[in-house]
DOKE-538412 format. One record per residue (C-alpha): residue in three letters; x, y, z negated. Coordinates in steps of 0.25 Angstrom, whole numbers, plus 5000, padded with zeros to 4 digits. Layout:
BEGIN
 rest east north   up
  ALA    X     Y    Z
...
//
This chain:
BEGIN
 rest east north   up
  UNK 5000  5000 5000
  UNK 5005  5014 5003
  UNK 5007  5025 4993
  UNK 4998  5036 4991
  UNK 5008  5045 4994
  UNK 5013  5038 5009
  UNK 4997  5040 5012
  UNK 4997  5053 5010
  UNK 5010  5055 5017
  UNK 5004  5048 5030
  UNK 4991  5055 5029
  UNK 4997  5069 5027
  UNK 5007  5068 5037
  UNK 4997  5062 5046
  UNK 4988  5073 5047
  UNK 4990  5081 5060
  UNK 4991  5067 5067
  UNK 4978  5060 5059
  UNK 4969  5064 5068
  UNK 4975  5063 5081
  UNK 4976  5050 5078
  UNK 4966  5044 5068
  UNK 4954  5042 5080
  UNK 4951  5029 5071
  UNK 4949  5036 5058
  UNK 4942  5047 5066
  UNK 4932  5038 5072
  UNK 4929  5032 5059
  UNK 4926  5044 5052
  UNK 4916  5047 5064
  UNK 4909  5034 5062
  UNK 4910  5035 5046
  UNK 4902  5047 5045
  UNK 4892  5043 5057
  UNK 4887  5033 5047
  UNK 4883  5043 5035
  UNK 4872  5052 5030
  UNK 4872  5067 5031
  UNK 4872  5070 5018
  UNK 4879  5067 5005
  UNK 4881  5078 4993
  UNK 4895  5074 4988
  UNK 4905  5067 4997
  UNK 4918  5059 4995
  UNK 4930  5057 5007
  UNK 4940  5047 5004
  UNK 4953  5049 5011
  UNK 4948  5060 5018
  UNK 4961  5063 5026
  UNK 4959  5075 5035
  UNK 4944  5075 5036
  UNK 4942  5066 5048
  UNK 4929  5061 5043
  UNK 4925  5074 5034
  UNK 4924  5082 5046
  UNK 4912  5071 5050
  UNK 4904  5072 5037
  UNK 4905  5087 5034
  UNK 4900  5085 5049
  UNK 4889  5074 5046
  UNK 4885  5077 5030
  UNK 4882  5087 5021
  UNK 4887  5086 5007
  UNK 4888  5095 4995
  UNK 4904  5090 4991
  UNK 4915  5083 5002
  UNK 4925  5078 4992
  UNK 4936  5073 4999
  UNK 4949  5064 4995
  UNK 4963  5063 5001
  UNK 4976  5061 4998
  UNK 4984  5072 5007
  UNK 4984  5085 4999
  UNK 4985  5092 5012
  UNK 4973  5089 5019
  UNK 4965  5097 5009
  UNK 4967  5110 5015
  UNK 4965  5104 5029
  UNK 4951  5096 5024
  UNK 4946  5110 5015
  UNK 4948  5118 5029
  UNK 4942  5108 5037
  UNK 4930  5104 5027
  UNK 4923  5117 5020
  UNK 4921  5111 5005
  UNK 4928  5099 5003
  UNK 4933  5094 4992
  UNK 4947  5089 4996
  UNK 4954  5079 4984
  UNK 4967  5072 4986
  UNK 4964  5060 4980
  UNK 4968  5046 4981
  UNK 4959  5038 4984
  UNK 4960  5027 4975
  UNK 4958  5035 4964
  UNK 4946  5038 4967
  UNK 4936  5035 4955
  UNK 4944  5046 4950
  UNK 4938  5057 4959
  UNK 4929  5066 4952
  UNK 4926  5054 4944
  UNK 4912  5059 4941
  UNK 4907  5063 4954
  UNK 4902  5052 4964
  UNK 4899  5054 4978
  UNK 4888  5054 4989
  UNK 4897  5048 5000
  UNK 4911  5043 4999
  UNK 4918  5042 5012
  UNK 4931  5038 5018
  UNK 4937  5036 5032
  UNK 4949  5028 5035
  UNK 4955  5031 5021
  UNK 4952  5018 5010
  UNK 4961  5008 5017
  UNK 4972  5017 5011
  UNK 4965  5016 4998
  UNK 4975  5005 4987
  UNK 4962  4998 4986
  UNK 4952  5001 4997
  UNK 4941  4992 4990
  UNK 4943  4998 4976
  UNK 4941  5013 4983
  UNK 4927  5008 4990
  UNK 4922  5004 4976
  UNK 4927  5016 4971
  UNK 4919  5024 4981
  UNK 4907  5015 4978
  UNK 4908  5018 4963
  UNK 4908  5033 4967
  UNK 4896  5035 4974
  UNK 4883  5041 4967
  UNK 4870  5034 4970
  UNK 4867  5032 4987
  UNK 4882  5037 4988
  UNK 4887  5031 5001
  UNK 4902  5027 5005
  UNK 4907  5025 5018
  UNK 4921  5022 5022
  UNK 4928  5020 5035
  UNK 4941  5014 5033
  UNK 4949  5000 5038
  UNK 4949  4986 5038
  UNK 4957  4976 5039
  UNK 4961  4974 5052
  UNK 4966  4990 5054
  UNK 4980  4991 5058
  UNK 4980  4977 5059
  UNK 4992  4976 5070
  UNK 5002  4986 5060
  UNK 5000  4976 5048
  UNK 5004  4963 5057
  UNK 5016  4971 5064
  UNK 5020  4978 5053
  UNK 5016  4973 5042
  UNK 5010  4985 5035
  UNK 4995  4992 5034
  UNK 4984  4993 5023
  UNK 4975  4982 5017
  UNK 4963  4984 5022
  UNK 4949  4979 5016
  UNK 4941  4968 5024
  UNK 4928  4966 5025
  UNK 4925  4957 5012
  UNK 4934  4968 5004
  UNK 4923  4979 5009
  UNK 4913  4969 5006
  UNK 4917  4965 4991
  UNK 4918  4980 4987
  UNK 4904  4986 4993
  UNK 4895  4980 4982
  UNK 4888  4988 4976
  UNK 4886  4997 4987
  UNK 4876  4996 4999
  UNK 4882  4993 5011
  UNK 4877  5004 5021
  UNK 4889  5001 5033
  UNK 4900  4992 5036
  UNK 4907  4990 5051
  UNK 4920  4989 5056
  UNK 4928  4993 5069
  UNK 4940  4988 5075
  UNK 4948  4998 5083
  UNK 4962  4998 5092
  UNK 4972  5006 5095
  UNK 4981  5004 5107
  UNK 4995  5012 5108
  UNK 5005  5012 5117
  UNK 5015  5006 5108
  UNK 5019  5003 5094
  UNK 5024  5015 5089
  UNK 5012  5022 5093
  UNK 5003  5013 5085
  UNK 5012  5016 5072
  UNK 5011  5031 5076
  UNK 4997  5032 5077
  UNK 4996  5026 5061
  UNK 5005  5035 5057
  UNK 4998  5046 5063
  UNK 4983  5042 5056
  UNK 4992  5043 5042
  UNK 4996  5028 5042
  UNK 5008  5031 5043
  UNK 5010  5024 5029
  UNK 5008  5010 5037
  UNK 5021  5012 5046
  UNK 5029  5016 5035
  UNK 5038  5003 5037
  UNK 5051  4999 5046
  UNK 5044  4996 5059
  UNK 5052  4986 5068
  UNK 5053  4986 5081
  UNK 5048  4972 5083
  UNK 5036  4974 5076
  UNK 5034  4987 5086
  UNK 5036  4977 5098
  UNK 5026  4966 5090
  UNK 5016  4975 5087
  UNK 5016  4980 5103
  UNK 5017  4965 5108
  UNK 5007  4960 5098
  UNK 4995  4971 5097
  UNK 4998  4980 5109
  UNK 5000  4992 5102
  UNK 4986  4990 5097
  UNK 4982  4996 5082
  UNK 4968  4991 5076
  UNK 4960  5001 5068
  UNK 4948  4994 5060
  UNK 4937  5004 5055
  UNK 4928  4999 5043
  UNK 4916  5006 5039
  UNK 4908  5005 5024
  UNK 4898  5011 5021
  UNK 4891  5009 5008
  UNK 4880  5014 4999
  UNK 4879  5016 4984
  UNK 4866  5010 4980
  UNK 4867  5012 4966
//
């Protein structure tokens, strides 16, 4: 697992090149917020990163408080310009029952953000736990087979959750939504595949001696092809 701090690095120095590159992570925001409501009075982002999926919600819902959580100091300024009214934290995830302990929210949300989480099942039942009545929680983020080529090449990349995971921690929530999607990348070589995670603020995962016989096993073996694999949970608070 990386440290806090080489996230942060990543993400940080990332942040003129994130969007550019991150048309996965883009698309999942879109499709994340096509599947809410239009209103909710107190909001919670998870890993908000440079407010690819605010901008859709400040679209899409009214609300009376956007709390937000990151854990890049920087964006603040950059997120407070872009969206009027936010309440921007830098927060680790992880610690999150200790986030205005008191308050619980209307609708918790993340996007491409939990599978950097120490213990993305532990954060889910957090967020459960700190929804009020009819809150909802919906999350975008990766399964298992995302980057699945750089982890058998390379030997490195996140443990991500599989379906019986997800399924073991959603009780006792209402299940409102649960798909997948697998999507590929092709680039014109090796190199270009490593550049492009670094550039989406991976760049943690290529942090190792790279060989050049695994760059010409990875071209022989997958053609240069890079796996994406979008999950989306949606879940309602029933109690």
């Amino acid at each position: 697992m990386l440290k806090l701090n080489t996230i942060r690095k990543n993400f940080y120095e990332s942040r003129s090149t994130y969007e550019d590159n991150a048309f996965i992570q883009r698309n999942m925001a879109e499709k994340l917020a096509s599947m809410l409501g239009n209103s909710y009075k107190i909001i919670l982002e998870i890993g908000c990163g440079t407010g690819t999926l605010t901008k859709h919600i400040y679209a899409k819902c009214s609300f009376e408080q956007y709390h937000a959580l990151d854990i890049v100091p920087e964006y603040g300024e950059l997120l407070q310009n872009k969206f009027p009214k936010l309440l921007y934290t830098v927060f680790d995830m992880d610690m999150l029952q200790d986030y205005e302990p008191t308050r619980n929210f209307d609708l918790i949300l993340s996007n491409a953000a939990i599978q950097w989480s120490k213990n993305p099942a532990a954060l889910i039942r957090t967020c459960m736990r700190r929804l009020n009545p009819d809150g909802t929680l919906a999350l975008a983020f990766f399964g298992e087979k995302n980057f699945q080529e750089i982890r058998e090449v390379f030997n490195v990349g996140l443990t991500y959750l599989n379906g019986s995971e997800i399924n073991a921690v959603i009780h006792p929530c209402r299940l409102m939504h649960f798909s997948e999607e697998t999507e590929e990348m092709r680039f014109p070589d090796t190199i270009s595949v490593l550049r492009h995670i670094k550039n989406t603020g991976v760049g943690g995962m290529t942090h190792v001696l790279i060989k050049k016989e695994q760059l010409k096993q990875y071209d022989k073996k997958f053609q240069n092809k890079l796996t994406y694999h979008p999950l989306y949970l949606i879940l309602k608070n029933s109690g």
